[in-house]
N, C-alpha and C positions, 0 to 999 in steps of 0.2 A: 522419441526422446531417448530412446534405448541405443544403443549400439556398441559391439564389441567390448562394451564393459569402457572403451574409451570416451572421459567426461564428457558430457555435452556434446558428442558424434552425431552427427546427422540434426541436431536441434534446430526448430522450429523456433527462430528469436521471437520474442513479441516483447510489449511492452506491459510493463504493470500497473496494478491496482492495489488503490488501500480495503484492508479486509480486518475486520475486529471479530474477536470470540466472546467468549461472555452473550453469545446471543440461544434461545430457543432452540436452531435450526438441527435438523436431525442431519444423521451421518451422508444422507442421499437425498437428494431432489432438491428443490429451488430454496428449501430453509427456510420455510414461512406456511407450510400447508400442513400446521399439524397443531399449531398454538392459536389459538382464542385472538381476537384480534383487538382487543385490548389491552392484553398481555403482549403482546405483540408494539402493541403503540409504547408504553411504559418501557418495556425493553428498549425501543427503538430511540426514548426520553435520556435512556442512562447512557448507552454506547452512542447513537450518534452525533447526538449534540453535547455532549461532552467540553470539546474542545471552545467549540463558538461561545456555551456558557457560560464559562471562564472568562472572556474576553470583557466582562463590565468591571474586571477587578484593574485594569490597566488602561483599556482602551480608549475614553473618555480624557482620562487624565493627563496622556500622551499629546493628544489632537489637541485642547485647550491650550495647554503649556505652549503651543507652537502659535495658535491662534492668537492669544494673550501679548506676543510681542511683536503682533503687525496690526491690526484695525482696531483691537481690544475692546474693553466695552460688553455690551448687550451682544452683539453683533458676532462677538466671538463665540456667546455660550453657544446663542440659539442656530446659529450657524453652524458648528460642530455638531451640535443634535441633531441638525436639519440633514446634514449628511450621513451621521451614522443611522438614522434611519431610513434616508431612501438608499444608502447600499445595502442595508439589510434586504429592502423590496425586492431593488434589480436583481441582484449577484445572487442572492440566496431564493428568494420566491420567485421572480420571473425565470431566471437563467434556469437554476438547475433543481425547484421545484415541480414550477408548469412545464418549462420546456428541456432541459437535458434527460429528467427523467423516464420520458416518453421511448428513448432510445436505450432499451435494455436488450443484453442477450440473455434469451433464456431466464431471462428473467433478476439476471446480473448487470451490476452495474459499474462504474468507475473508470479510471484511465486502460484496464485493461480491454473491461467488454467491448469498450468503446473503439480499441484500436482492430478487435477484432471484430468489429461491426464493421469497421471503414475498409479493411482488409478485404473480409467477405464481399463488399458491396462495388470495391474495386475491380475484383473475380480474380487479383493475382498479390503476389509480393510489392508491396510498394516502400523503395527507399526513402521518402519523407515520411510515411508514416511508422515507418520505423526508427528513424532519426527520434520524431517527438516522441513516440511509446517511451523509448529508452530514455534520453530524457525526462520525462515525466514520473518515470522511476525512479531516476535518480536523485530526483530533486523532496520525492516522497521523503528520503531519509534525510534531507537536512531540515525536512519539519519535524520530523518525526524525535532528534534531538535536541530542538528547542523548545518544543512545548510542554515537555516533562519539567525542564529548568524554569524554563518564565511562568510557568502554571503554576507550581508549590512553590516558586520563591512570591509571588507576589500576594499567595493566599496568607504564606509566613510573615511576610512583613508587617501585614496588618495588626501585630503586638507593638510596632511601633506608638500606635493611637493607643493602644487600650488604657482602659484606665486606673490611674493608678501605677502604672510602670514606667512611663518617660521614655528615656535613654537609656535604660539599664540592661534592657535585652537586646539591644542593635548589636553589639558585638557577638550574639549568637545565632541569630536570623539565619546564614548561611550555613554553619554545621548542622542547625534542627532539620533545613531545606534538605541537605546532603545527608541526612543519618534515615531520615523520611525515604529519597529517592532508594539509596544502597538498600534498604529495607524491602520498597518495591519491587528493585531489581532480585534482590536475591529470593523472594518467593516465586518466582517465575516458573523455576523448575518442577512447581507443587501443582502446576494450574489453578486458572480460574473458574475452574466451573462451579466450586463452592457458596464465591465471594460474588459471581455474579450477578444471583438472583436479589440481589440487594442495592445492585447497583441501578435499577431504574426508579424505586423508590428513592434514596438520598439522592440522584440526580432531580428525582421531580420536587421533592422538597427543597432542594437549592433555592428551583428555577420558582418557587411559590414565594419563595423569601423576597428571591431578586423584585419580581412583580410586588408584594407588599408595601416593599421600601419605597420601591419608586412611587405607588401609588401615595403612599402618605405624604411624600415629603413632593409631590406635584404641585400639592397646597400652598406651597411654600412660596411661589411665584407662578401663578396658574397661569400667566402670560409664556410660559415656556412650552402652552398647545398650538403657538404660531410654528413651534422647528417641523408639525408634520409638514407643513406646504415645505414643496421643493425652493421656492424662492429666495427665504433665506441663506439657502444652504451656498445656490450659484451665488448670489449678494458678495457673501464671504469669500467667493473665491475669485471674485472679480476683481470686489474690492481688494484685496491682500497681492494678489498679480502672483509673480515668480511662488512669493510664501505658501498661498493656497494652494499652488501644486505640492511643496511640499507638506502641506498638513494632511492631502489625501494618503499620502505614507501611513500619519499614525489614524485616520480613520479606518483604513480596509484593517487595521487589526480587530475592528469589530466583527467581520466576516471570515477570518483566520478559522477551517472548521468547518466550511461552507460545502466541501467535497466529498465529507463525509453522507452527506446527503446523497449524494449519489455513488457514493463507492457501498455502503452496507445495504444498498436496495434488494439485493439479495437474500441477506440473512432476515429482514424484516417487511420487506412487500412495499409497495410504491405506497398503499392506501394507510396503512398505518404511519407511515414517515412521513405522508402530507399533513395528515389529522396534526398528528402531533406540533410541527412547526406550527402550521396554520388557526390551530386553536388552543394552542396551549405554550409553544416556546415562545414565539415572535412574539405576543402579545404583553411577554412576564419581560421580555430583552426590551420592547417599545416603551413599557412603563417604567424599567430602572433607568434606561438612559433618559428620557424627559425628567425623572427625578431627581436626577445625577445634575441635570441642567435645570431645574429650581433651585435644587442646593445653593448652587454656585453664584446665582440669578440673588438670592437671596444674602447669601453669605462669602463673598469675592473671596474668602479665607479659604475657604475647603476647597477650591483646586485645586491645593495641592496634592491631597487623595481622596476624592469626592466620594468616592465608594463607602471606606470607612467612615467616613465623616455623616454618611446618613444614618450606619448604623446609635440606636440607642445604647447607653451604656449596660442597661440590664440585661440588654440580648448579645453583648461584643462580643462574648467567649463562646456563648452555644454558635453565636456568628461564625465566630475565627474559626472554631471545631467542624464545621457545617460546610465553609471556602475551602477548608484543607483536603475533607473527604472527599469535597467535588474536584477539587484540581490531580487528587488522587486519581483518581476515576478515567478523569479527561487522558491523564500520564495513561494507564492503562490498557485503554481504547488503541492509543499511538500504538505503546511497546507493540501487542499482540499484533496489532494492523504492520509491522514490518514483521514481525515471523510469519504472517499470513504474505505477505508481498515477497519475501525471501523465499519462501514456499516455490511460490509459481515462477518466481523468474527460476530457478532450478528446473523445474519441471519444462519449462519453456526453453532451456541451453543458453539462457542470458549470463546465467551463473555458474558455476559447478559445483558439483554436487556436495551437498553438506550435511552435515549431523540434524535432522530433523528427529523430536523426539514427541508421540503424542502422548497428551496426560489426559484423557479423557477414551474411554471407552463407546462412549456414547452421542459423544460430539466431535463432528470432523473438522469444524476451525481450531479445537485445543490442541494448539501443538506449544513443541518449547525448542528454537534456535539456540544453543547453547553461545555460539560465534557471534549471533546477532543481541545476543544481550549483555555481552561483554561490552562489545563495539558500543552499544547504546550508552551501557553505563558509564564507558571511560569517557566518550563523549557531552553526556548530559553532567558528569562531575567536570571537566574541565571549564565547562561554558559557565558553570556554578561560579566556580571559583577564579577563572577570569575577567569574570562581567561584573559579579558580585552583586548587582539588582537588578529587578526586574525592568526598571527605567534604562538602563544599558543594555540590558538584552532585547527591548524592542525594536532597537537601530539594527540586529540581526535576525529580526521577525520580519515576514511579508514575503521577501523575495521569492522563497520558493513555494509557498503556495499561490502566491498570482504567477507564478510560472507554470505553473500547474494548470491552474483554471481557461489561465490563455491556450493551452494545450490541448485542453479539452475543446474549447471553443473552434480551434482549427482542424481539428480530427473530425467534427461533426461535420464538417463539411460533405465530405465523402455520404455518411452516413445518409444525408439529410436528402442531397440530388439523385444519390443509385438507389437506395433503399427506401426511401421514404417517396418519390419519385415528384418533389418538387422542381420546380424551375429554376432556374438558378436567379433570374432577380428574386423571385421569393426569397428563397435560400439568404440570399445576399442581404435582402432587408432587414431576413430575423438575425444574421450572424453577425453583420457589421455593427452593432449598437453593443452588442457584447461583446463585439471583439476590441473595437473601439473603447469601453471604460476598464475589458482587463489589460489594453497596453497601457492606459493613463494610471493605472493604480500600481501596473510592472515599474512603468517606466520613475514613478516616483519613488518608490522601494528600492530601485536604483541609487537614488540619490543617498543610500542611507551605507552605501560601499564603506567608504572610508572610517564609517563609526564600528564596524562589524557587519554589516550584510556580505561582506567578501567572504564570510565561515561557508553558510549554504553553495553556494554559487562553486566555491574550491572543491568543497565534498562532491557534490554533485557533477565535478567533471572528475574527479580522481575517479567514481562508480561510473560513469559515462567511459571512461578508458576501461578500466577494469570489462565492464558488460561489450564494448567493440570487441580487444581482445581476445574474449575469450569465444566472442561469434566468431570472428575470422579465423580464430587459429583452428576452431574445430571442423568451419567450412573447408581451411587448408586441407586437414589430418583426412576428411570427410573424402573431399576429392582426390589427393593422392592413392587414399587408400582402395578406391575405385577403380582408378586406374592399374594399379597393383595387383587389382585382382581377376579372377578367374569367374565367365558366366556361374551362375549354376548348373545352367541346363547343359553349360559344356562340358561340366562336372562330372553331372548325373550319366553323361553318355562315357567318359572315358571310366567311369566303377563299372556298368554296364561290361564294357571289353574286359576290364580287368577285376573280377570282383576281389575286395580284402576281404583278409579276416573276419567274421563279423561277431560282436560279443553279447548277449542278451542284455535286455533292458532299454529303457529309453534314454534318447542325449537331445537334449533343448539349446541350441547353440541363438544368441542374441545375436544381433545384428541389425541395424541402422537400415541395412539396403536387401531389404529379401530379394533380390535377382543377381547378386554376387556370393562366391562362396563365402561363407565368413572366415574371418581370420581363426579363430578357433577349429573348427571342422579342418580347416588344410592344415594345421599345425596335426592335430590328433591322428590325421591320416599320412603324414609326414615323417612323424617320430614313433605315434606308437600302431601304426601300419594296422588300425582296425576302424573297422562300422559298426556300429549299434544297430540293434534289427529293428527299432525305429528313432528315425529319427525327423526334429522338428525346426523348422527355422522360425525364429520367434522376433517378432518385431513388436515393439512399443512405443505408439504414437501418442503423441500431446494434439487434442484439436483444439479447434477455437471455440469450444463450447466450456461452459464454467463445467458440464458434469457430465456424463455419458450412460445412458439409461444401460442397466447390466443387458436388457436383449437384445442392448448394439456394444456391445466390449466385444465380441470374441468375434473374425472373422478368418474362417478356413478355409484353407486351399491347399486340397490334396496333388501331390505332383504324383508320383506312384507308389508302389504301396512300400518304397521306402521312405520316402521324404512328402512330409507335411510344412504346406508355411502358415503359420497362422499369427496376425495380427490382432494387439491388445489394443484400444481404444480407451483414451480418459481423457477427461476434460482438464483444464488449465487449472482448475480449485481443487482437485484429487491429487492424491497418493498413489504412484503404482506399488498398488498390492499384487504381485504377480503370481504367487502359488494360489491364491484365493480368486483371481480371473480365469488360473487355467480349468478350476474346478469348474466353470462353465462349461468347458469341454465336453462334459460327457452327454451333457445335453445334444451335441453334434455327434455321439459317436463315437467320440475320442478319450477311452479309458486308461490310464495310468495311475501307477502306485507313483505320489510325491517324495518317497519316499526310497524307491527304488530309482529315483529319475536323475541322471546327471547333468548337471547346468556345464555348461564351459562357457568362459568369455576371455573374450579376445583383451590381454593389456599390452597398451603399446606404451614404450620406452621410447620417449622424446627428446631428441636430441636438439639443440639450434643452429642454423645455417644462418650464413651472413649474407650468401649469395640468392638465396631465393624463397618469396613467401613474404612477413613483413621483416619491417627491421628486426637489428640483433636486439636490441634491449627491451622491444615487444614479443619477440620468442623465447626471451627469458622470464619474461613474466608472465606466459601460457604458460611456461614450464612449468615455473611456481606455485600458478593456481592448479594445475593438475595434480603436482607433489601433494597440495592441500587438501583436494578433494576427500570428500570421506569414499568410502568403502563402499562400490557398486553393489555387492551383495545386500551388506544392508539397505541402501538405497531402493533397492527391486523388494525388500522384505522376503529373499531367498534361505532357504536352509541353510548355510553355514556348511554344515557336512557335506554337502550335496553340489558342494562349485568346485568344478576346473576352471584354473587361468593358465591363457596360452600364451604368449607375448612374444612384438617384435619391437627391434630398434628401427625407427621412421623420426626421418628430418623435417622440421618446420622452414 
């Protein structure tokens, strides 16, 4: 991931993963081998399910409203119940409970391990599976800025019902949403390690309410325990024709959430994240939605917002106080899960390099994207105030997370036949039934283009250009600069004939391609006509593993007893700490003062060519993003004091 100090030189593209903070896991190893494992489950209650949580506050109300003007009737409630609960079974406990979770690296999970499980199991670079990674990335940030809006606005509206207030608060719904989010966003820079440990307790007291409600008001129409059978649900969609494809639109927003399950498998262990759905979320989500659909069964009125309408008047505001914190919460998970995503696509050359900053001493997912929480915020405030409710903003929800899931379902391929060493009818049996209901739940969230689903889909190709871009133009700069250069070893023979000047101390020159000289070292022997009496050719790789045990970071190789090359190793979830990896060193032998040690890196001056590489207006925007990039020094967390840069002008 290292090289010449030029962005993303020589980067390893890969695909990303969503990642939340606020969890337990220590600065090193898999982030779940050190917490109690039901401190662990409760944790895993507040950050993973988060998002899916939320989803009884809209989701329900959505799917009816569309049921309600095609077969209507019984048929519409228990028939939407009948689906939101068997896509909760499939998609969330079949798919990527029992079976996507099985497929972890290292004990990591999400769109990334995943891409890097099919990679590996491939044995080489594969262009489709890097098509979907990138993608899959992409699509991560246009959920990632709708469900901080649709979350707190629709936990906010719920003053609409309370009682006693009418209409008198509706014209403020959206500034309290937006004074809430800006509020969010601007403690970011403080971290959450504080505020975390709180967050699985008021996530579990949510999900105890949501179960409560539903169970009370079950009573209501206990004939709403027919929606478990599946029957109803197909009924509905038989009956209804074209419409029933479209009502699965506003169902899978019950599943919206569903990835996080398999993206935090890391920070919280497989065995706790089962526990938890399986004995304590599913069961609080199966009991508010059949509640949701007694309500309704019993009082045709409250579909308009079934949710609040189950609430009792004496519990509304500890209620509404209760919805806000969790939607809070859910927002939370997101933000942090794209500066953890931004993270790795930089460390992976997807991105260039940016201002990452951590606020935690003690935990290595607490970081704070200064660029990515702008982006977030001016995003999540515009969809605010152009959608203005949450009923409009779910015609922008769905798309990219069943883009997602589909993504995931076709990467596992790979995984499932090399690595797992299934058959491929096998394979085929278990993929096709899931591959199959997440095209039918894409393919409907499609339908929801023209009301707003075109937001995600736009964003997500503008990052989809942006992340090509900026692989290709560094593959360009990568290979030119290869060519450009000189062996080392042919190097080492012509100082040999001629030795320079040589000046004490040690010089660590970066470089992308330890078997070429680097741009630095010939620059420094060029103009300022000397050798350091030692010196190190230093490379920093990104592998495909989430973490890299410190007795596999440091690999040396002595050339003679002037030139050393030695290679840093880190996994795709790290940080290159480079002065604190070399400190391995001495464990091989290899003693220096940090302090006396001179870094040089090569900066090259980018110019664009019309005639060759990509086009002119995509070498203008690697230009861009390069002019953006933050500051390799700090990137590597080098001395300051301690860096030369040497620099040439090179054409795109």
């Amino acid at each position: 991931m290292a090289g010449d100090a030029s962005p993303g030189d020589g980067a390893p593209p890969a695909p990303l993963t969503r990642s939340t903070d606020g969890t337990p896991a220590p600065a090193v190893g898999s982030g779940h081998g050190k917490a109690g494992f039901w401190a662990l489950t409760i944790g895993a209650i507040g950050v993973v399910f988060g998002d899916i949580g939320t989803s009884p506050l809209y989701a329900l109300r959505e799917a009816i409203a569309h049921a309600q003007s095609g077969v209507g009737g019984e048929l519409a409630v228990i028939g939407v119940v009948s689906l939101a609960f068997w896509a909760l079974m499939i998609v969330v406990t079949f798919k990527y409970v029992i079976f996507l979770m099985r497929a972890d690296n290292k004990g990591e999970g999400g769109t990334l391990a995943l891409m890097a499980l099919a990679t590996h199991a491939v044995g080489r670079r594969s262009a489709w599976i890097f098509a979907l990674g990138v993608c899959g990335a992409a699509l991560f940030y246009g959920d990632g800025i709708i469900t901080p809006a649709i979350s707190v606005l629709s936990a906010i509206e719920g003053v609409k019902d309370a009682p006693g207030v009418g209409t008198r608060l509706d014209a403020f719904i959206v500034p309290i949403s937006a004074a809430i989010l800006i509020g969010l966003f601007l403690v970011q820079s403080r971290g959450t390690a504080g505020l975390a440990k709180y967050f699985g307790p008021i996530t579990a007291l949510w999900f105890l309410s949501l179960g409560a409600l539903g169970l009370y008001h079950i009573f209501d129409d206990i004939s709403v325990l027919r929606a478990l059978s599946p029957h109803y649900g197909v009924m509905l969609l038989v009956n209804d024709g074209f419409l029933g494809f479209i009502i699965l639109g506003s169902v899978f927003l019950a599943v919206t959430g569903a990835e996080a399950l398999y993206a935090d498998m890391g920070h919280f262990g497989k065995a706790p994240i089962r526990m938890g759905w399986l004995c304590f979320v599913l069961p609080c989500l199966t009991l508010n939605y059949l509640g949701q659909g007694a309500l309704i069964l019993d009082n045709p009125g409250a579909a308009a917002n079934p949710f609040w309408s189950m609430v009792p008047q004496f519990a509304y505001w500890p209620m509404l106080g209760l919805a806000t914190a969790a939607t809070v919460i859910a927002s939370q998970a997101v933000i942090t899960g794209a500066f953890s995503v931004t993270q790795q696509a930089v460390q992976l050359g997807l991105l260039p390099r940016i201002d990452i900053r951590f606020t935690s001493e003690t935990q290595a997912g607490q970081i704070f994207v200064p660029a990515v929480n702008t982006f977030l915020m001016v995003g999540v405030l515009t969809l605010l105030f152009v959608f203005q409710s949450s009923h409009n903003l779910t015609a922008a929800y769905g798309v990219a997370v069943t883009g997602v899931m589909l993504i995931n379902t076709l990467m596992a391929y790979s995984v499932i036949t090399r690595k797992w060493g299934w058959s491929i009818w096998a394979t085929l049996a278990a993929l096709i039934p899931f591959g199959f209901i997440d095209s039918i739940f894409l393919t409907s969230n499609l339908l929801k283009i023209p009301d707003g689903a075109w937001l995600p889909l736009v964003l997500g190709a503008v990052l989809v250009l942006i992340m090509w871009t900026w692989t290709r133009g560094s593959q360009i700069l990568s290979a030119k600069a290869k060519k450009d250069s000189l062996p080392l070893t042919d190097l080492i023979e012509m100082l040999r004939a001629r030795p320079p000047h040589r000046a004490p101390g040690t010089a660590i020159f970066l470089t992308s391609d330890p078997d070429v000289a680097p741009v630095a070292l010939m620059h420094n022997l060029k103009h300022n006509k000397v050798l350091h009496e030692k010196n190190i050719i230093l490379t920093v790789r990104s592998t495909d593993r989430p973490r890299v045990p410190e007795k596999e970071r440091v690999t040396m190789e002595p050339i003679n007893d002037d030139f050393k090359k030695i290679t840093l190793s880190f996994g795709f979830m790290e940080s290159p700490q480079v002065p604190r990896a070399l400190g391995l060193c001495r464990k091989q032998g290899l003693k220096f003062d940090i302090m006396s040690t001179s870094f040089f890196l090569g900066r090259r001056s980018v110019v664009p060519s019309a005639s060759q590489g990509m086009p002119l207006w995509q070498d203008k925007l690697y230009i861009f993003l390069m002019r953006n990039a933050a500051n390799p020094t700090d990137f590597f967390h080098i001395p300051p004091g301690r860096v030369v840069e040497l620099g040439a002008q090179v054409s795109v």
